[in-house]
C-alpha positions as CSV (number, residue, x, y, z in Angstrom):
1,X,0.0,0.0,0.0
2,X,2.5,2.3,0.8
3,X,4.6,1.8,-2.0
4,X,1.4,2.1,-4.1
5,X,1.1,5.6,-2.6
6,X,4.9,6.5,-3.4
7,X,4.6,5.4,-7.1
8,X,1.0,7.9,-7.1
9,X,3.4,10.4,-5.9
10,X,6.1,10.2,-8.3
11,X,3.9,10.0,-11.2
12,X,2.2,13.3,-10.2
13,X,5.5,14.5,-9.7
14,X,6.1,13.8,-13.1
15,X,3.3,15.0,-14.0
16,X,3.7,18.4,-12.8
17,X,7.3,18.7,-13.7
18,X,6.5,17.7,-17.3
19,X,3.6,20.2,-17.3
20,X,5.9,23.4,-16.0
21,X,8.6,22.3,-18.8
22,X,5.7,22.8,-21.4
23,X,4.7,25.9,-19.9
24,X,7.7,27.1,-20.4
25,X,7.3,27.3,-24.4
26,X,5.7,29.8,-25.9
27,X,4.6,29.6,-29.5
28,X,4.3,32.9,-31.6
29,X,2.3,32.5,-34.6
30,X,3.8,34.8,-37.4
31,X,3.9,35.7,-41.1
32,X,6.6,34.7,-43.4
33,X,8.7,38.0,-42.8
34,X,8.8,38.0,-39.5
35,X,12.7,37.5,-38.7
36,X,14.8,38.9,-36.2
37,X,18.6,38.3,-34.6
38,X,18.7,34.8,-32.8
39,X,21.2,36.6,-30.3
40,X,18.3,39.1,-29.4
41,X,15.7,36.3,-28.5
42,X,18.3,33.9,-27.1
43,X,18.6,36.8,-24.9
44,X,15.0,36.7,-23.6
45,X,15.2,33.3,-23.7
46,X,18.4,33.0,-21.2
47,X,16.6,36.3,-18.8
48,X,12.6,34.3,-18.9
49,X,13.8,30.5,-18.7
50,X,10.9,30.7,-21.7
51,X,11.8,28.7,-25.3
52,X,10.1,31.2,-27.9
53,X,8.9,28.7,-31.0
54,X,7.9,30.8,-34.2
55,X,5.5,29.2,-36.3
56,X,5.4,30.8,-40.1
57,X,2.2,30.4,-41.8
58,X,2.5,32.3,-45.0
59,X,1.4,35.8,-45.5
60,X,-0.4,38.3,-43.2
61,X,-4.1,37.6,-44.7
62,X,-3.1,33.6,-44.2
63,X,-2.0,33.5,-41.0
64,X,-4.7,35.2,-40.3
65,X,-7.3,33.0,-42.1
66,X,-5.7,30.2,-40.2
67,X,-5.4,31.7,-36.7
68,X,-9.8,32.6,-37.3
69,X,-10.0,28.6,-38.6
70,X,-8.6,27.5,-35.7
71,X,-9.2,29.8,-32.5
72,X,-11.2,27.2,-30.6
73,X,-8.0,25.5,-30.6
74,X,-5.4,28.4,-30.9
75,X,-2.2,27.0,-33.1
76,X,0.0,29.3,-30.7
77,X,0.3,31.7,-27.8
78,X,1.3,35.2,-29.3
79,X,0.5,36.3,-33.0
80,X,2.7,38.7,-34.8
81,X,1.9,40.3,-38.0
82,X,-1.7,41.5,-38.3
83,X,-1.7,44.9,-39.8
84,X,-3.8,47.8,-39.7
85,X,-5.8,46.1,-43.0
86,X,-6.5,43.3,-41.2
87,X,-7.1,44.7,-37.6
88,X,-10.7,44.9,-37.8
89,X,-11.2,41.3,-38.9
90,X,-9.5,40.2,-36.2
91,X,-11.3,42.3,-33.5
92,X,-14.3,41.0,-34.8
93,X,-13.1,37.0,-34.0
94,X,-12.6,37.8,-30.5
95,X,-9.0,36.1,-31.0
96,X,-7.0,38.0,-28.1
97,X,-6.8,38.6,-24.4
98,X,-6.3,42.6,-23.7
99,X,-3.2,43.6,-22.0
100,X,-1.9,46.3,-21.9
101,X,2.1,46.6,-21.6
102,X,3.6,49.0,-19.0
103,X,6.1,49.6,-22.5
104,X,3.4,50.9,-24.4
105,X,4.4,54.7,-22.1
106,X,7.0,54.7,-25.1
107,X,4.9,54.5,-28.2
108,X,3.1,57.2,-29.5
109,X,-0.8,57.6,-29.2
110,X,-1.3,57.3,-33.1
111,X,-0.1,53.9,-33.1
112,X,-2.9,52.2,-30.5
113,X,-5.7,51.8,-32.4
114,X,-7.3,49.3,-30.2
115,X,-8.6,51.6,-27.1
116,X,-9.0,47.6,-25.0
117,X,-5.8,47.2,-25.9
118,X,-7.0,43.6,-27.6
119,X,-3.6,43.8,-29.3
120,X,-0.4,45.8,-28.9
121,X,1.4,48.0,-31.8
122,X,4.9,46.4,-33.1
123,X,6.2,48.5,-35.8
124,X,5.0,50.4,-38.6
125,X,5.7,51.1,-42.3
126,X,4.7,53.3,-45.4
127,X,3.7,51.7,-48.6
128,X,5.0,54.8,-50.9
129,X,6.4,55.0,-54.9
130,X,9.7,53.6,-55.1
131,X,11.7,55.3,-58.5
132,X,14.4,54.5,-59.7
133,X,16.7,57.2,-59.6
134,X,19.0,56.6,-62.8
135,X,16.0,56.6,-65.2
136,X,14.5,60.3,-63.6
137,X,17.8,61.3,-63.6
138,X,18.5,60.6,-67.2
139,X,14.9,61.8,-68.6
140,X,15.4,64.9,-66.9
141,X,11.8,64.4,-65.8
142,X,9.9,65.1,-62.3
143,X,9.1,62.7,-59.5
144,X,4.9,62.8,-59.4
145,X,3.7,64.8,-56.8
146,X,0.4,63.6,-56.4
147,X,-1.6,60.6,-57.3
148,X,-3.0,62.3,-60.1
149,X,0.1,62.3,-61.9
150,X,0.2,59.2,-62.4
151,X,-2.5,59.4,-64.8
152,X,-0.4,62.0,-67.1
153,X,1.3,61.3,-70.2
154,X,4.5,61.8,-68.6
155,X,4.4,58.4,-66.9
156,X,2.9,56.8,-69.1
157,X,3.5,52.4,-69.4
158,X,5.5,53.8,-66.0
159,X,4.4,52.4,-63.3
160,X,3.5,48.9,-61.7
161,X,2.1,47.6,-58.9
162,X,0.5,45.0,-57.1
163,X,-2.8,43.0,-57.5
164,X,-4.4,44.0,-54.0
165,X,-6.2,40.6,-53.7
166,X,-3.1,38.5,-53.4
167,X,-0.3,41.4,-52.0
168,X,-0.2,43.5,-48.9
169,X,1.2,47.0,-50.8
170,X,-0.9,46.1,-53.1
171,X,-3.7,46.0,-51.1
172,X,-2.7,49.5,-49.5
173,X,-2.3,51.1,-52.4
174,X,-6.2,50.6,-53.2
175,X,-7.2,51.6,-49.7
176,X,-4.7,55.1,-50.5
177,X,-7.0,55.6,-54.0
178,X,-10.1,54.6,-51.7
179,X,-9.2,57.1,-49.1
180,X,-8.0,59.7,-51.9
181,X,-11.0,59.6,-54.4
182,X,-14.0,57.5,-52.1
183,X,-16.5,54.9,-53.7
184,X,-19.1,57.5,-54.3
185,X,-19.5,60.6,-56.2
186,X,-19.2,61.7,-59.8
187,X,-15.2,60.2,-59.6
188,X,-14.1,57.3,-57.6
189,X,-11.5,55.2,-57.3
190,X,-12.4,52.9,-59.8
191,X,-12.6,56.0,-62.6
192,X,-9.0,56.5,-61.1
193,X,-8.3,53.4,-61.8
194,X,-10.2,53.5,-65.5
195,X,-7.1,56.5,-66.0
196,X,-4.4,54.2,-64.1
197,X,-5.3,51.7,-66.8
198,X,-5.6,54.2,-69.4
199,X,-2.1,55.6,-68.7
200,X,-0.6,51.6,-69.1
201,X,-0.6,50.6,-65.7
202,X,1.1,47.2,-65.1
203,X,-0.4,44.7,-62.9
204,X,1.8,42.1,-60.9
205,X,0.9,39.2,-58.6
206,X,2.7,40.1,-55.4
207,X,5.7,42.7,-54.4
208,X,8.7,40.2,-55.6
209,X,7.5,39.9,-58.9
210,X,7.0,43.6,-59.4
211,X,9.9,45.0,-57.2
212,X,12.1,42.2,-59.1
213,X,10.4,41.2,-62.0
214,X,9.1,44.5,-63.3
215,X,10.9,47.9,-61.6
216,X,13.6,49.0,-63.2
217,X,15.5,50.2,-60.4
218,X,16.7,47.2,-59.1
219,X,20.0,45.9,-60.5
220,X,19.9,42.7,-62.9
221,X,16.3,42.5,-63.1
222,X,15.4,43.3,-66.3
223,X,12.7,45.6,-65.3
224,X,11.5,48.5,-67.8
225,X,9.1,50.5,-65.2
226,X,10.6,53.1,-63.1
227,X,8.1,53.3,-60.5
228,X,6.8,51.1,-58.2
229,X,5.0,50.2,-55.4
230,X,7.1,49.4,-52.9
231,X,8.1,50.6,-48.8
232,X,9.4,53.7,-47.9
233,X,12.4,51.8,-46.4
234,X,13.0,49.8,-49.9
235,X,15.8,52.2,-50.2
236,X,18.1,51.4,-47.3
237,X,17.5,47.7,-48.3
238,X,19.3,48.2,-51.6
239,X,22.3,49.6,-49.8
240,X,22.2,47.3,-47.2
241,X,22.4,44.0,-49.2
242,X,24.6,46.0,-52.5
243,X,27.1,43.7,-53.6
244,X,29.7,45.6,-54.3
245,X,28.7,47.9,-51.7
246,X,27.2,51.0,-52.5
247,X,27.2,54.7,-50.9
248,X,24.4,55.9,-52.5
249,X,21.1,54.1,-53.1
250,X,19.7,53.3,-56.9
251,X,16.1,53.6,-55.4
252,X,14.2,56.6,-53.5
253,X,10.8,56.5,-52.0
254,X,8.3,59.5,-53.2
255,X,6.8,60.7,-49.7
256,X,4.3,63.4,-51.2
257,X,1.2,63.9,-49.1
258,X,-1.7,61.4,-50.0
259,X,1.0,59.0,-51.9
260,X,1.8,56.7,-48.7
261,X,-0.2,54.7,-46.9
262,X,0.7,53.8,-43.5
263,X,0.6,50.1,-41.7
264,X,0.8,49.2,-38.6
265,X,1.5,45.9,-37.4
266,X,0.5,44.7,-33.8
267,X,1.1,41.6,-31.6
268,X,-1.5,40.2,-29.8
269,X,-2.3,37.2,-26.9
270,X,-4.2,34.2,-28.4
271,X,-7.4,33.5,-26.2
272,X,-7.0,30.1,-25.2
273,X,-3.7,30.2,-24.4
274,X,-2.3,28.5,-21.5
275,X,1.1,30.9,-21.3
276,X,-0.9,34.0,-20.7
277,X,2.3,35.4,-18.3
278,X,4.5,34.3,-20.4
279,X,2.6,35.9,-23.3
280,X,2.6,39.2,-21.6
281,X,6.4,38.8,-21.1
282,X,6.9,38.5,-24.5
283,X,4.8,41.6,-26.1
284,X,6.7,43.4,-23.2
285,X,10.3,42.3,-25.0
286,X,9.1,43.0,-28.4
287,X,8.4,47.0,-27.4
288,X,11.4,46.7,-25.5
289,X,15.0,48.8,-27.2
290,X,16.6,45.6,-28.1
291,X,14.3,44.2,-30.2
292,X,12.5,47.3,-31.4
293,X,16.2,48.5,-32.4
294,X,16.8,45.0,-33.8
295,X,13.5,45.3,-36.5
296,X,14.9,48.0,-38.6
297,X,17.4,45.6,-40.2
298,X,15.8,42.7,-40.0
299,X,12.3,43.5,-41.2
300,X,12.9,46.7,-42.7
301,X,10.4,48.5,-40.6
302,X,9.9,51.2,-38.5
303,X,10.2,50.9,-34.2
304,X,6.9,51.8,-32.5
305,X,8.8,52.6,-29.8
306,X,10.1,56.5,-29.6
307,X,13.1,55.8,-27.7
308,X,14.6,53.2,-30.3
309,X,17.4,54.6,-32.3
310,X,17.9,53.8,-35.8
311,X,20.9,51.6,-37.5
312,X,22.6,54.4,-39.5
313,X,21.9,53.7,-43.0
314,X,18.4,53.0,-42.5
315,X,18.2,56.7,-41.0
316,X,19.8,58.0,-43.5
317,X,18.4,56.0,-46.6
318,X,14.6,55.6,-45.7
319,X,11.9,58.6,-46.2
320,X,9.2,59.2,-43.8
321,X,5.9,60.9,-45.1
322,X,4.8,63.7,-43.0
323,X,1.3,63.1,-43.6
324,X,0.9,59.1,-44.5
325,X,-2.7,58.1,-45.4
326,X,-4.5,55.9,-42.8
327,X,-8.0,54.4,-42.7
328,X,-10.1,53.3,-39.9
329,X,-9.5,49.5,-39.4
330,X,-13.5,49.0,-39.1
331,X,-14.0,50.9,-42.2
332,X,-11.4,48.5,-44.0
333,X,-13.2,45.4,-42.0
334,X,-16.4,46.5,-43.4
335,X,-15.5,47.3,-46.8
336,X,-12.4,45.4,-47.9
337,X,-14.1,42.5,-50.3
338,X,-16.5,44.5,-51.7
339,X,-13.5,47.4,-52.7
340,X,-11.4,44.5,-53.9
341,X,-14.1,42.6,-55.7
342,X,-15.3,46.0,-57.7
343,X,-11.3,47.0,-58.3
344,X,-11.0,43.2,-60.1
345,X,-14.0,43.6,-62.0
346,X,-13.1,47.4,-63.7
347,X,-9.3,45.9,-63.8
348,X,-8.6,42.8,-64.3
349,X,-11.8,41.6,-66.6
């Protein structure tokens, strides 16, 4: 009997112990592009006694789909990676646990959207023109100041971008002609679009195949169109990466007002999750210096966080609009398929 009691013991023992070592890994649901400095986590790691596990689903709208699909039985702990274009879907699933980080003193007001604090802004990034330099350079000829431009003979067969049903900037640069010229009225943003067409717009999948495929500005790709849509912090990529390096970059971003359109990604805490502390530790580390000064490089976006200082040739290579274009997430939420559905029918049939 009594060793029957001991062996009960020790199993529970087990038990327990096996239970705490699982607790201690936390699984953060990302997108594809979510990459940061193994030192920088390992860091977290080593201070937490918490194993961080990324799981990559694809792109933001994916991950997403996937995360809704399965929230009764939450693939992870954190997710990473749901923009502003997305937010308001994901408010509607009821997918998070609020909390609200003691780091979030250091980001700036315009960057909480969510008032319950349902999920916690990360970083941010403009979705601008990207030109390539030699070709304006060459043609003597004017960066566009405006969306309107675009529709002039000057750039005309100039420009490509990105279908918004299959690419993020693509996607943004609708929601920029949405917020610029509205879906009502005697000219919308599909008769912008009519002109876009008009004017030999190109049309491309997703961002590598026009950035690489089509642009002209980046080296060896055979490209023929000197604008693009592309991030405000393309630029201090190409110098980054240049092989040989480079002091000047072949790219620049156009940050006119009403040509960007800002996004904002956010982390939030998977309901259903049984790491909830170790959860809030982690959205705490990701506003933290370290890792905020560690996305600039790594993800090419902005810091959130005001106190983060940037590597040097991102400051001095990427553009910041002064007046980026935003739209209220529940707007988006509301109108997004019906916007996209409308752009596919005037452009793509």
């Amino acid at each position: 009997m009594i060793r029957m009691i001991w062996f009960m013991l020790l199993v529970l023992l087990f038990s327990v112990s096996v239970s705490a070592q699982e607790s201690n890994v936390l699984t953060v649901v990302a997108h594809d592009s979510f990459i940061y400095t193994e030192e920088v986590v390992d860091q977290f790691e080593a201070e937490t006694g918490i194993t961080v596990e990324v799981l990559r689903l694809g792109d933001a709208g994916t991950m997403l789909n996937q995360v809704i699909l399965s929230k009764d039985n939450p693939l992870g702990d954190v997710i990473f990676g749901v923009d502003n274009t997305f937010l308001g879907r994901a408010l509607e699933e009821d997918l998070f646990i609020p909390y609200a980080s003691s780091a979030l003193e250091t980001v700036p007001e315009a960057f909480q959207l969510d008032p319950e604090n349902r999920v916690t802004p990360i970083d941010f990034g403009d979705v601008c023109l990207n030109y390539d330099a030699a070709y304006f350079e060459a043609a003597d000829l004017e960066l566009p100041a405006s969306l309107e431009d675009l529709t002039l003979p000057a750039y005309q067969d100039a420009l490509v971008v990105q279908n918004p049903a299959t690419s993020s900037p693509g996607l943004a640069f609708l929601l920029l002609t949405v917020a610029a010229f509205g879906d009502e009225g005697d000219y919308t943003y599909l008769d912008y679009w009519q002109d876009l067409i008009a004017n030999g717009v190109t049309i491309a999948e997703d961002w590598t195949d026009a950035y690489y495929g089509e642009f002209s500005g980046v080296a060896g790709s055979g490209g023929t169109h000197p604008l693009v849509m592309s991030y405000a912090s393309s630029p201090p990529a190409e110098v980054f990466f240049a092989d040989p390096p480079v002091e000047t970059a072949p790219t620049g971003a156009v940050v006119a007002d009403g040509t960007c359109f800002r996004q904002i990604e956010f982390a939030g805490i998977l309901r259903g999750t049984d790491n909830e502390a170790a959860a809030q530790q982690f959205i705490d580390f990701m506003l933290s210096r370290e890792f905020q000064e560690d996305m600039p490089l790594q993800m090419f976006v902005f810091p959130v966080n005001a106190e983060a200082e940037l590597p040097e040739v991102f400051a001095e290579h990427a553009a910041m609009p002064e007046n980026p274009v935003t739209l209220d997430p529940a707007e988006i939420a509301a109108n997004r398929d019906e916007w996209i559905q409308a752009w596919t029918e005037t452009v793509l049939r």
